[in-house]
C-alpha positions as CSV (number, residue, x, y, z in Angstrom):
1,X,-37.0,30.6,-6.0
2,X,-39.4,32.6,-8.3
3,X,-39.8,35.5,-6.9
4,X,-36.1,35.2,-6.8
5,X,-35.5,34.6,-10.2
6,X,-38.2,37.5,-11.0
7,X,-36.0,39.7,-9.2
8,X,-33.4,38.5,-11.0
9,X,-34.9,39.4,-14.0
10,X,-36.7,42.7,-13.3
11,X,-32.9,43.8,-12.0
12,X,-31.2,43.1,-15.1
13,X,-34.4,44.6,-17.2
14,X,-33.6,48.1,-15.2
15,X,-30.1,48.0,-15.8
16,X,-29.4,46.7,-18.9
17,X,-30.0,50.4,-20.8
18,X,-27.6,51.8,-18.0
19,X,-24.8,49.6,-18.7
20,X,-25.2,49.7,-22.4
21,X,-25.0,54.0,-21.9
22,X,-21.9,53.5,-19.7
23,X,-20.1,51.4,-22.3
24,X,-21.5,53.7,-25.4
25,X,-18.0,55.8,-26.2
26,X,-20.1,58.6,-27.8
27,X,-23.7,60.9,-27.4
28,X,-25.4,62.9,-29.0
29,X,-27.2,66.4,-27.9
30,X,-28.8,68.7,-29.8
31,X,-28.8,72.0,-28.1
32,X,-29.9,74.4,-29.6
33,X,-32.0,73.6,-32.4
34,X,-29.6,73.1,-35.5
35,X,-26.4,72.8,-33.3
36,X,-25.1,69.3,-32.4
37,X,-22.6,68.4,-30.0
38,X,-20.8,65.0,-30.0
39,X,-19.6,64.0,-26.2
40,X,-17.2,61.3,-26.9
41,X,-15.5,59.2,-24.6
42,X,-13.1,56.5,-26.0
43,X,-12.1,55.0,-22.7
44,X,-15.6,53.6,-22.4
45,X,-14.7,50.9,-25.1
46,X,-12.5,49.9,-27.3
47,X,-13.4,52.6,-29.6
48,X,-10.3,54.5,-31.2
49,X,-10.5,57.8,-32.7
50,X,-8.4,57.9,-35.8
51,X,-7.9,60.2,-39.0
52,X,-9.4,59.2,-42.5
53,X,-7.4,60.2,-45.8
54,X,-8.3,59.2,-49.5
55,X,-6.6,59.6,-52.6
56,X,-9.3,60.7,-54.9
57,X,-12.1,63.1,-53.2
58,X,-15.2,61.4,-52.0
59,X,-18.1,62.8,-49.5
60,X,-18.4,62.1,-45.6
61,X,-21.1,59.2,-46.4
62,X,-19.2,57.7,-49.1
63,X,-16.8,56.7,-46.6
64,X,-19.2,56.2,-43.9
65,X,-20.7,53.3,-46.2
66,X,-17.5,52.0,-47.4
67,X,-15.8,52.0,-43.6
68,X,-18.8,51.1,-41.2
69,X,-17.2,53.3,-38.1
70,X,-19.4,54.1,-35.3
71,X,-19.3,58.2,-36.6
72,X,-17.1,59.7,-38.8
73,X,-17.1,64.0,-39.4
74,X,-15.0,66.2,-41.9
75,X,-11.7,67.7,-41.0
76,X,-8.7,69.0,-42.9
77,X,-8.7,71.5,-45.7
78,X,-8.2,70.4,-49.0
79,X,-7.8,72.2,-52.3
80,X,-10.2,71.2,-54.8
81,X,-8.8,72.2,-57.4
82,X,-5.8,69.6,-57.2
83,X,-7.0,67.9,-54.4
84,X,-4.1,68.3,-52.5
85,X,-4.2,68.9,-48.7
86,X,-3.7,72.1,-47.0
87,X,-3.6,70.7,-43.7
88,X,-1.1,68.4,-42.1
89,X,-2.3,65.1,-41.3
90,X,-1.0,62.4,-39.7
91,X,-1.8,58.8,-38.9
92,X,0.1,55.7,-36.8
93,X,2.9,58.5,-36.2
94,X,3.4,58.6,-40.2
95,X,2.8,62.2,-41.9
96,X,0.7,61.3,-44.6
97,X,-0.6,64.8,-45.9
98,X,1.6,67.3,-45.9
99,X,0.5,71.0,-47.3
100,X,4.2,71.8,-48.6
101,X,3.6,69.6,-51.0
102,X,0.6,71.5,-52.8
103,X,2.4,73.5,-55.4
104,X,-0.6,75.6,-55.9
105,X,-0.5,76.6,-51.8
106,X,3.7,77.2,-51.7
107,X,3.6,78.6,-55.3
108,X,0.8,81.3,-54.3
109,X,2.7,84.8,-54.6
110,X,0.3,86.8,-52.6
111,X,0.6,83.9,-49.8
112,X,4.2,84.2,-49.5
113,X,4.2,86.2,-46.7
114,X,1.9,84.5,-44.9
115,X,3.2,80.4,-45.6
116,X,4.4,80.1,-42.2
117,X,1.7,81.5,-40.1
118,X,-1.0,78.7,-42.4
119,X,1.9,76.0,-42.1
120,X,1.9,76.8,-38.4
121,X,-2.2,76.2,-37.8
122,X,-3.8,74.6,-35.0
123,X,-3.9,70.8,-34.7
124,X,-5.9,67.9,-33.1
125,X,-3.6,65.4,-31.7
126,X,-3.8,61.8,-30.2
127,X,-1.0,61.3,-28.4
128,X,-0.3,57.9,-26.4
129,X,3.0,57.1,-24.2
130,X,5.2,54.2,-24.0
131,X,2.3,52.6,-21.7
132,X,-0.4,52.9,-24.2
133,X,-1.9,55.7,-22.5
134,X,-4.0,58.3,-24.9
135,X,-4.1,62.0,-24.5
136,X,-5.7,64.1,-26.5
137,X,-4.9,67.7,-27.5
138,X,-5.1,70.4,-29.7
139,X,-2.3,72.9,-30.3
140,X,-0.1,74.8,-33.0
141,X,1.7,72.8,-35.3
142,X,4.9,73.6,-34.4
143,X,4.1,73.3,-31.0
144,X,6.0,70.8,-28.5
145,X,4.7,67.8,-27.4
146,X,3.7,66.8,-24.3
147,X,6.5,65.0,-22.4
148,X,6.3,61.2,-22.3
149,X,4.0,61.1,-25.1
150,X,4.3,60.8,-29.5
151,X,2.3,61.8,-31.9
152,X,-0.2,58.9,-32.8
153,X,-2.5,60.3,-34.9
154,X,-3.0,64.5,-35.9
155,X,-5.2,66.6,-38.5
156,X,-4.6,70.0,-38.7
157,X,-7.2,72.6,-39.5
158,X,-7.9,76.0,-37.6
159,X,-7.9,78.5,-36.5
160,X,-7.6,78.0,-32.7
161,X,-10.6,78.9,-31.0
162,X,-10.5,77.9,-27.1
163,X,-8.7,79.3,-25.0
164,X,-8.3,82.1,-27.6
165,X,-9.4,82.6,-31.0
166,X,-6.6,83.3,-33.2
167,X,-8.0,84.4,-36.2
168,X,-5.0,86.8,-37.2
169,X,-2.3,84.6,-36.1
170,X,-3.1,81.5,-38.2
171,X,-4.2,83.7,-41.4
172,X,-8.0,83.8,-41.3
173,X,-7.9,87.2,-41.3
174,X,-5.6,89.9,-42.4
175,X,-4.8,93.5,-40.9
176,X,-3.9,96.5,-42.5
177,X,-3.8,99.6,-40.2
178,X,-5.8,98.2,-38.1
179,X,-8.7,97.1,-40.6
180,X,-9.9,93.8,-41.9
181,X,-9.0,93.7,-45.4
182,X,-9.4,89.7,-46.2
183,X,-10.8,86.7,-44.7
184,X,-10.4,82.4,-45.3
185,X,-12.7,80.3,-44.3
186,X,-15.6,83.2,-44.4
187,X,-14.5,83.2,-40.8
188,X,-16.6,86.8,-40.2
189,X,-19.2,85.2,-41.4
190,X,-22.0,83.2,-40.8
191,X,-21.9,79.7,-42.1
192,X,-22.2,75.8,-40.9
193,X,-19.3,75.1,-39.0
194,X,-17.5,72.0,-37.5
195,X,-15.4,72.6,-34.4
196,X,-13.8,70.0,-32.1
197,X,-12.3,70.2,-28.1
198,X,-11.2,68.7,-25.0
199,X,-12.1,68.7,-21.6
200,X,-10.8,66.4,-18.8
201,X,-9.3,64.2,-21.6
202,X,-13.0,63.6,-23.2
203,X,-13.6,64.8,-27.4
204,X,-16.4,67.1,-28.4
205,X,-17.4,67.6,-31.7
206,X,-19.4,70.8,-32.6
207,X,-21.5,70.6,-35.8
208,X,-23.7,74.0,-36.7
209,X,-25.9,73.8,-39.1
210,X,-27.3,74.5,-42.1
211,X,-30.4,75.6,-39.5
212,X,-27.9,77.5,-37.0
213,X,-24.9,78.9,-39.1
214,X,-22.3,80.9,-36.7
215,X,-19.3,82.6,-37.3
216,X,-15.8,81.4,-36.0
217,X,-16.3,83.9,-32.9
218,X,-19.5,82.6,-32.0
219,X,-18.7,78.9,-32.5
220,X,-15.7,79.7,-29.8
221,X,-18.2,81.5,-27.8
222,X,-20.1,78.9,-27.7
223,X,-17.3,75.8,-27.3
224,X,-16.6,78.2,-24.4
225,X,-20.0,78.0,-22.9
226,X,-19.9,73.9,-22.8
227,X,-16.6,74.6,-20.3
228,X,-13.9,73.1,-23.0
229,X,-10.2,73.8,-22.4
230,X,-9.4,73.6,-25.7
231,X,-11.3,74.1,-28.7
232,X,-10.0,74.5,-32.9
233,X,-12.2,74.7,-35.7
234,X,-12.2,71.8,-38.7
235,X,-13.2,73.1,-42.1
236,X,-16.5,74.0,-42.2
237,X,-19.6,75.8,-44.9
238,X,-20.4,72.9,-47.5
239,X,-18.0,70.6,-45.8
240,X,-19.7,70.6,-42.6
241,X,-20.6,67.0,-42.8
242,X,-21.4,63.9,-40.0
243,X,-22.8,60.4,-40.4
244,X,-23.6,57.6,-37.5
245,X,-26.1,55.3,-37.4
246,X,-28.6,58.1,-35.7
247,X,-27.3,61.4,-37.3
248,X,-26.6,62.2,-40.9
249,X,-25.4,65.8,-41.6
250,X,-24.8,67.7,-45.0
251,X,-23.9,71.4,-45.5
252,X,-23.9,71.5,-49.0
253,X,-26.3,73.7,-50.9
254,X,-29.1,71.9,-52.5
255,X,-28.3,69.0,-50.1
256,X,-25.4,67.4,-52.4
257,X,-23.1,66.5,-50.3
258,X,-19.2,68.3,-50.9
259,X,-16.6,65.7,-51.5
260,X,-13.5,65.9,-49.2
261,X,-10.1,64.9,-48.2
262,X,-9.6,64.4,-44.8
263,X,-12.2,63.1,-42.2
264,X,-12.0,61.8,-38.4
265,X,-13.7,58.9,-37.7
266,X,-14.8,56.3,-34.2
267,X,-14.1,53.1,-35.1
């Protein structure tokens, strides 16, 4: 009976960690230095991926204190001077943000021409069907849904980067006879950046660092190289920002954390 009990014992020693990694519904690599990539799997819990919104700005770890989720990372653009959104958001099927109702965005002369095209920018969704069945996916705003499914929950950022970086079509760049006259997002350039995909129905978040600052083309490159189907960018420079119990992230200069108004979160 002891060395049946012991065998007991040294079985569930061995196996404990391996269960508790099976049920964990995120992890974390770091690869390379300064880049971090969050492999997330919902299904593995009861873990629900769901936007964030709040009414006066605050940073990534002011919520991540106030909220206790497992991680939560910046999303959306915002404009700080009114604090209105730029980015569609939407949560339980309810659009919450919406960037037609910044007057200083849909009153901008010189973007006029353009209102459709940053209106029209690439989204993450979290779809579920009448079953309760999630999907995931990230596509143009205007874009249809998939059949069977509604729009749970949706933040919209850009620009698309996976399977094709769309720079020019969302309005992160503009063209003039064939030469780059203006940029958003310093999207030629190289800054911290915070991306998010899809592959076989599983998240990944993309955080580069302060430490390993990419451009929009290399952060695709690079979504690319981990073999995602789908990949968009979130905002990014100071507002690259993440926060769970083993990784805290700031982009900000001088280490003050930006304050924001959109965020995704695990609960």
């Amino acid at each position: 009976m002891r060395r049946i009990l012991s065998f007991l014992f040294f079985i569930c020693l061995f196996f404990a960690p391996i269960m508790a990694y099976a049920s964990c519904p995120y992890k974390i690599v770091q690869d390379p230095k300064g880049v971090y990539v969050i492999e997330v799997n919902p299904a593995k819990s009861r873990a629900k991926l769901q936007p964030v919104i709040v009414s006066e700005l605050e940073t990534n770890n002011d919520v991540y204190k106030r909220l206790h989720p497992r991680f939560i990372v910046n999303a959306g653009f915002f404009d700080p001077k009114n604090q209105k959104t730029v980015s569609y958001v939407v949560v339980n099927g309810e659009v919450i943000l919406d960037p037609k109702q910044n007057e200083n965005l849909m009153n901008n002369v010189a973007l006029k021409p353009y209102i459709d095209k940053i209106l029209n920018r690439s989204e993450f969704r979290i779809l579920e069907n009448e079953k309760g069945k999630i999907l995931y996916d990230i596509a143009a705003h205007n874009d249809a849904i998939s059949e069977g499914y509604k729009i749970k929950h949706a933040i919209q950022a850009g620009p698309m980067l996976v399977p094709d970086l769309k720079l020019e079509e969302e309005f992160f760049i503009l063209k003039r006879d064939g030469k780059i006259i203006s940029e958003s997002a310093s999207s030629l350039h190289k800054y911290a950046r915070t991306a998010i995909g899809i592959k076989e129905n599983n998240v990944y978040i993309i955080i580069a660092t302060n430490d390993a600052p990419m451009t929009l083309e290399e952060v695709a490159n690079f979504a690319r190289s981990l073999g995602l189907e789908k990949a968009m960018a979130f905002d990014g420079g100071g507002s690259t920002s993440f926060d769970s119990q083993e990784l805290h992230i700031i982009s900000e200069k001088d280490n003050q954390a930006r304050k924001l108004k959109s965020f995704l979160m695990l609960k």
